[in-house]
N, C-alpha and C positions, 0 to 999 in steps of 0.2 A: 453569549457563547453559542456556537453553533452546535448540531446534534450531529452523529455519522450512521450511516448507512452503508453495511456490507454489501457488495455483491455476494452470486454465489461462489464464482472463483476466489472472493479475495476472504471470504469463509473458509472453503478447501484447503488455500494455504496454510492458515495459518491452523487446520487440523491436523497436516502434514510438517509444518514445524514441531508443533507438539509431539507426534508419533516419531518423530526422525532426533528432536533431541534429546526424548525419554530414554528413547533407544541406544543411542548412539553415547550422551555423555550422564545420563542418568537425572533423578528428578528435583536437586536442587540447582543444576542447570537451567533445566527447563524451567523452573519458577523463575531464576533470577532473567532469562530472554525473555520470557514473554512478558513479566515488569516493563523491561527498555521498549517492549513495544507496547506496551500499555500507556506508557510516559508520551512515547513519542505522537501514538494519537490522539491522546489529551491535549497536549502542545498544538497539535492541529487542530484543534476544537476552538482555542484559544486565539489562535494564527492562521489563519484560514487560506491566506496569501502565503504562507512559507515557502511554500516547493515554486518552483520554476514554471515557466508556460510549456507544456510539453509538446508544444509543436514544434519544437527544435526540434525533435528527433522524429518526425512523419505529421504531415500534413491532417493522417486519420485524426491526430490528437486535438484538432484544433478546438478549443472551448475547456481542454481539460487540464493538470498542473500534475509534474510529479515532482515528490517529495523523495532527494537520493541520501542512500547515508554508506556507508562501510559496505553494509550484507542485501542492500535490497532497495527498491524504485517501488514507489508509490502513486499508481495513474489515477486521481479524483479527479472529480469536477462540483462544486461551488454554488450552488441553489442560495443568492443573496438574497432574495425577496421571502423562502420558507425557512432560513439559516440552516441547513440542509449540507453535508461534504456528502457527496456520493464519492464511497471507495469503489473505483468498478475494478484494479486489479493492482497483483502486489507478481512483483517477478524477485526471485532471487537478481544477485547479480552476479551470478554462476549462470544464467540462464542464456540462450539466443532470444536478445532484446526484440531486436526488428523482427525475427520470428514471429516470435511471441503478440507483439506489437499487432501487426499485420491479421494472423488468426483472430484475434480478440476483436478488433475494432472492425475490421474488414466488413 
Protein backbone atom coordinates (compact mmCIF):
# COMPACT_ATOMS: atom_id res chain seq x y z
CA UNK A 1 0.00 0.00 0.00
CA UNK A 2 1.15 3.19 -0.92
CA UNK A 3 1.41 6.38 1.72
CA UNK A 4 0.06 10.19 0.66
CA UNK A 5 1.47 13.25 0.86
CA UNK A 6 -0.33 16.64 0.96
CA UNK A 7 0.61 19.49 -0.59
CA UNK A 8 0.09 22.90 0.89
CA UNK A 9 -2.73 23.76 -1.43
CA UNK A 10 -4.30 20.45 -1.35
CA UNK A 11 -4.21 20.95 2.77
CA UNK A 12 -5.94 24.51 2.36
CA UNK A 13 -8.76 22.79 0.58
CA UNK A 14 -9.69 20.78 2.37
CA UNK A 15 -9.61 23.37 5.53
CA UNK A 16 -11.95 25.42 3.47
CA UNK A 17 -14.33 22.44 2.87
CA UNK A 18 -14.49 22.05 6.36
CA UNK A 19 -15.03 25.89 7.25
CA UNK A 20 -17.59 26.22 4.08
CA UNK A 21 -19.52 23.01 5.21
CA UNK A 22 -19.62 23.64 8.91
CA UNK A 23 -21.04 26.65 7.89
CA UNK A 24 -22.95 26.34 5.35
CA UNK A 25 -24.89 22.73 6.06
CA UNK A 26 -23.76 22.23 9.68
CA UNK A 27 -21.63 19.47 11.44
CA UNK A 28 -22.96 16.20 10.87
CA UNK A 29 -22.60 17.15 7.14
CA UNK A 30 -19.33 17.78 7.49
CA UNK A 31 -18.50 14.55 9.18
CA UNK A 32 -20.30 12.64 6.82
CA UNK A 33 -18.10 14.77 3.37
CA UNK A 34 -15.23 14.51 4.75
CA UNK A 35 -15.68 10.40 5.55
CA UNK A 36 -16.38 10.13 1.41
CA UNK A 37 -13.17 11.81 1.14
CA UNK A 38 -11.40 9.95 3.54
CA UNK A 39 -12.74 6.75 1.71
CA UNK A 40 -11.80 8.12 -1.42
CA UNK A 41 -8.17 8.51 -0.55
CA UNK A 42 -7.72 5.30 1.04
CA UNK A 43 -9.04 3.83 -2.22
CA UNK A 44 -6.18 5.62 -3.72
CA UNK A 45 -3.71 4.39 -1.43
CA UNK A 46 -5.01 0.93 -2.46
CA UNK A 47 -5.30 1.98 -6.33
CA UNK A 48 -2.75 4.11 -7.01
CA UNK A 49 -3.42 3.93 -10.90
CA UNK A 50 -7.14 4.96 -10.50
CA UNK A 51 -7.38 8.51 -11.91
CA UNK A 52 -6.63 9.14 -15.51
CA UNK A 53 -3.13 10.54 -16.99
CA UNK A 54 -3.77 14.18 -16.60
CA UNK A 55 -2.13 15.39 -19.52
CA UNK A 56 -5.33 15.26 -21.24
CA UNK A 57 -6.16 18.27 -20.17
CA UNK A 58 -2.49 20.55 -20.50
CA UNK A 59 0.64 19.19 -21.34
CA UNK A 60 1.89 21.08 -17.59
CA UNK A 61 0.46 17.80 -16.30
CA UNK A 62 2.63 15.42 -17.91
CA UNK A 63 3.93 12.61 -15.15
CA UNK A 64 0.81 13.34 -13.06
CA UNK A 65 -2.94 11.60 -12.85
CA UNK A 66 -6.27 13.13 -11.73
CA UNK A 67 -8.69 11.29 -9.89
CA UNK A 68 -12.45 13.19 -11.07
CA UNK A 69 -15.78 12.34 -9.21
CA UNK A 70 -19.11 14.55 -8.88
CA UNK A 71 -17.53 17.72 -6.63
CA UNK A 72 -13.81 17.80 -7.40
CA UNK A 73 -10.35 16.64 -9.54
CA UNK A 74 -7.60 15.29 -7.78
CA UNK A 75 -3.88 16.22 -9.55
CA UNK A 76 -1.21 13.54 -7.86
CA UNK A 77 1.67 12.22 -9.06
CA UNK A 78 2.95 8.32 -8.20
CA UNK A 79 6.65 7.90 -6.46
CA UNK A 80 6.67 3.97 -7.49
CA UNK A 81 10.11 3.28 -6.23
CA UNK A 82 9.27 5.28 -2.40
CA UNK A 83 5.30 3.98 -2.72
CA UNK A 84 4.79 7.65 -2.19
CA UNK A 85 1.05 9.61 -4.03
CA UNK A 86 1.96 13.10 -4.02
CA UNK A 87 -1.53 14.97 -3.75
CA UNK A 88 -0.15 18.32 -5.22
CA UNK A 89 -3.74 19.76 -5.75
CA UNK A 90 -7.58 19.24 -5.44
CA UNK A 91 -9.94 21.97 -7.42
CA UNK A 92 -13.55 21.96 -6.83
CA UNK A 93 -15.32 21.30 -10.01
CA UNK A 94 -16.98 24.65 -9.63
CA UNK A 95 -13.68 26.07 -10.24
CA UNK A 96 -11.73 27.48 -13.58
CA UNK A 97 -9.88 24.18 -14.24
CA UNK A 98 -7.30 25.47 -16.90
CA UNK A 99 -7.04 28.51 -14.74
CA UNK A 100 -6.33 26.92 -11.88
CA UNK A 101 -4.25 24.38 -13.82
CA UNK A 102 -2.03 26.90 -15.56
CA UNK A 103 -1.29 29.03 -12.09
CA UNK A 104 -0.38 25.90 -10.00
CA UNK A 105 1.77 24.09 -12.38
CA UNK A 106 3.15 26.92 -14.55
Amino acid sequence: MFSLKLSSPSKEYFENLKTYLLAKFGEKVKKEVLAREEEKLDNLKSFPYLGIKAAKFSELLNGYYVLIDKYEYIFYRVDKKEKIIYIELILSTKEDLIKKIQNYFH
